[in-house]
C-alpha positions, -999 to +999 in steps of 0.1 A: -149-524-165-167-555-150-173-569-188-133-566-186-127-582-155-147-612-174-123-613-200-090-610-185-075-625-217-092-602-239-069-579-268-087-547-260-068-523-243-073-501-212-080-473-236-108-494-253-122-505-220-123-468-208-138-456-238-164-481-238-174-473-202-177-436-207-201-448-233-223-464-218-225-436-190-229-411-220-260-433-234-272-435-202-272-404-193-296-390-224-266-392-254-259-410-281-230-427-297-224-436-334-200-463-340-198-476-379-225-461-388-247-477-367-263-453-335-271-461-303-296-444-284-315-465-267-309-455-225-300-486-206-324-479-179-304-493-151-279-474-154-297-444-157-312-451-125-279-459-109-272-422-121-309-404-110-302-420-073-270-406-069-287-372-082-311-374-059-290-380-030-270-349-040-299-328-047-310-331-012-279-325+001-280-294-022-310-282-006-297-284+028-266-265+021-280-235+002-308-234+025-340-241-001-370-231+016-390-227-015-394-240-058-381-207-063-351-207-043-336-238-061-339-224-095-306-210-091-289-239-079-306-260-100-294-238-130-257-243-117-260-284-109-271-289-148-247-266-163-219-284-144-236-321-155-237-307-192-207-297-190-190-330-181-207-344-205-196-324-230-156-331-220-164-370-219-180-367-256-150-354-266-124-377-249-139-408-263-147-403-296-119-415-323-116-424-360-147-454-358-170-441-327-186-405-327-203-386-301-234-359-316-225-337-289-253-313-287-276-341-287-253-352-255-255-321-236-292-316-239-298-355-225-274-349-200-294-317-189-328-334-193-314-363-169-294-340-143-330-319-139-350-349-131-321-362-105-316-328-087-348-316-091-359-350-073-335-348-046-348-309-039-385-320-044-377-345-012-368-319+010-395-297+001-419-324+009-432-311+039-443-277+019-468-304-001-503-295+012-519-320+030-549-322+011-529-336-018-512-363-001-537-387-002-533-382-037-502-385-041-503-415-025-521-428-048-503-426-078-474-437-063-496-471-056-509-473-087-475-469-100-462-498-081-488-522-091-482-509-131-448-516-126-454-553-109-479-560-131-449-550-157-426-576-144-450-599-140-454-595-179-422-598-190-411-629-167-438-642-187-424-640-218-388-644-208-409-682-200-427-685-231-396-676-251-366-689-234-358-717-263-355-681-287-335-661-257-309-693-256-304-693-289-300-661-298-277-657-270-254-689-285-254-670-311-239-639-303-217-651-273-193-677-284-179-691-247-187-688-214-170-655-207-188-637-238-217-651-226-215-633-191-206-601-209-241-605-235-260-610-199-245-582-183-254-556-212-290-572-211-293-568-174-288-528-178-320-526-211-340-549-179-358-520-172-362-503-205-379-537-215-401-535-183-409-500-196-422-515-233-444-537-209-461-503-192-465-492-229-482-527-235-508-531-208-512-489-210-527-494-249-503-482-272-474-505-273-438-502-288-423-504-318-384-514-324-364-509-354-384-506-389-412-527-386-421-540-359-452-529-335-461-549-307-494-538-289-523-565-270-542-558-303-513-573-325-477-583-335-462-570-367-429-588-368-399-580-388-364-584-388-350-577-357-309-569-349-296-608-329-297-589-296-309-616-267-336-596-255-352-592-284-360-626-287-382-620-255-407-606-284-435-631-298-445-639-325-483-637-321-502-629-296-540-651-285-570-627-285-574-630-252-546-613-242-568-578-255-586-583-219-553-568-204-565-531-211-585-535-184-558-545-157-550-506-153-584-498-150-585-528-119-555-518-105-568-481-101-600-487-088-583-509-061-555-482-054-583-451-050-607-477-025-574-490+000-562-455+000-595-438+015-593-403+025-561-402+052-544-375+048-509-391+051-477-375+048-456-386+016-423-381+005-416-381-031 
């Protein structure tokens, strides 16, 4: 709807717009779409996000209105909540597929399951917080630092290389987006795959890397570079990498080290 709103003058109709906005909440939320014969299945991470908060905020309330005092008390619940997200799923599959875009609708449900589980069961997992033993919560605590410094370190990385290849980002992006208001709309689809890219960072500093498309592996070790589709953020992939770059495998191993000594043994209370 906001890609519309850019292109007022546009010869889509409300129809199209509609369809492609239940779309990209099907992809987000753990489908898949298949429009001339090419699939898209890659989750915009931002939007899946957008959807886990809002999960979260109604499991929670969930748990406070069935009274869950207990992991086995919010199976049922929990049961109900995913069958109803599956289930909506399901009906949106089938109201936006047409002659040229088609939904695999099992594959659908079972993301939309997958993704309502984590959200509710996230929202119930806060309330039960308190039943977390307090021996763990140092722990706990922990990980969730260590997370947070992967996950800088992460962005760190890839502002990096949005820097080192911005002259192949512009281009690619004149490219695909003709004038100004196409341009917004390319920008706006990259800004919901920001944090699936920030996640192919984790898998790069973590060891194993990514690979996209047929091809291409990108890893500290190496680049193997093929052809890649003209999408902008794409282009945010080098084409070699200096040796020295290897020494990264060992920024985990600081940033855990550092997390396990400023944590010390306090048993503090954490929420999930």
């Amino acid at each position: 709807v906001i890609a519309w709103v850019f292109a007022p003058m546009g010869s889509g109709s409300f129809s199209d717009v509609m369809r492609a906005s239940g779309s990209t909440w099907l992809v987000a939320d753990g489908g898949a779409i298949v429009w001339q014969k090419a699939q898209l299945s890659l989750m915009p991470l931002l939007a899946t996000l957008v959807i886990l908060l809002f999960q979260r905020r109604a499991g929670t309330w969930l748990a406070t209105a069935v009274d869950v005092v207990s992991p086995r008390s919010a199976l049922s619940p929990m049961l109900y909540v995913v069958i109803a997200a599956a289930s909506a799923q399901a009906v949106a599959a089938a109201s936006i597929a047409n002659a040229t875009l088609s939904v695999p609708l099992w594959r659908s449900i079972a993301g939309s399951a997958a993704v309502a589980t984590v959200g509710f069961g996230w929202g119930i997992a806060r309330s039960l917080a308190v039943l977390v033993p307090s021996r763990l919560r140092p722990a706990l605590l922990i990980v969730r630092r260590f997370a947070f410094g992967m996950l800088l370190l992460a962005v760190l990385v890839v502002l990096a290389s949005a820097i080192a290849q911005r002259k192949a980002f512009a281009d690619v992006l004149g490219a695909v987006a003709g004038d100004s208001t196409s341009t917004l709309q390319v920008l706006l689809l990259c800004a919901l795959y920001v944090p699936t890219v920030i996640g192919w960072a984790l898998a790069f500093l973590l060891g194993p890397g990514f690979s996209l498309g047929t091809g291409t592996a990108v890893a500290v070790t190496g680049v193997q570079l093929s052809v890649l589709p003209p999408i902008p953020l794409l282009a945010l992939v080098p084409d070699a990498l200096p040796s020295v770059t290897q020494l990264a495998l060992l920024l985990p191993l600081v940033i855990a080290v550092w997390t396990t000594r400023a944590t010390g043994p306090l048993a503090l209370g954490t929420r999930l």
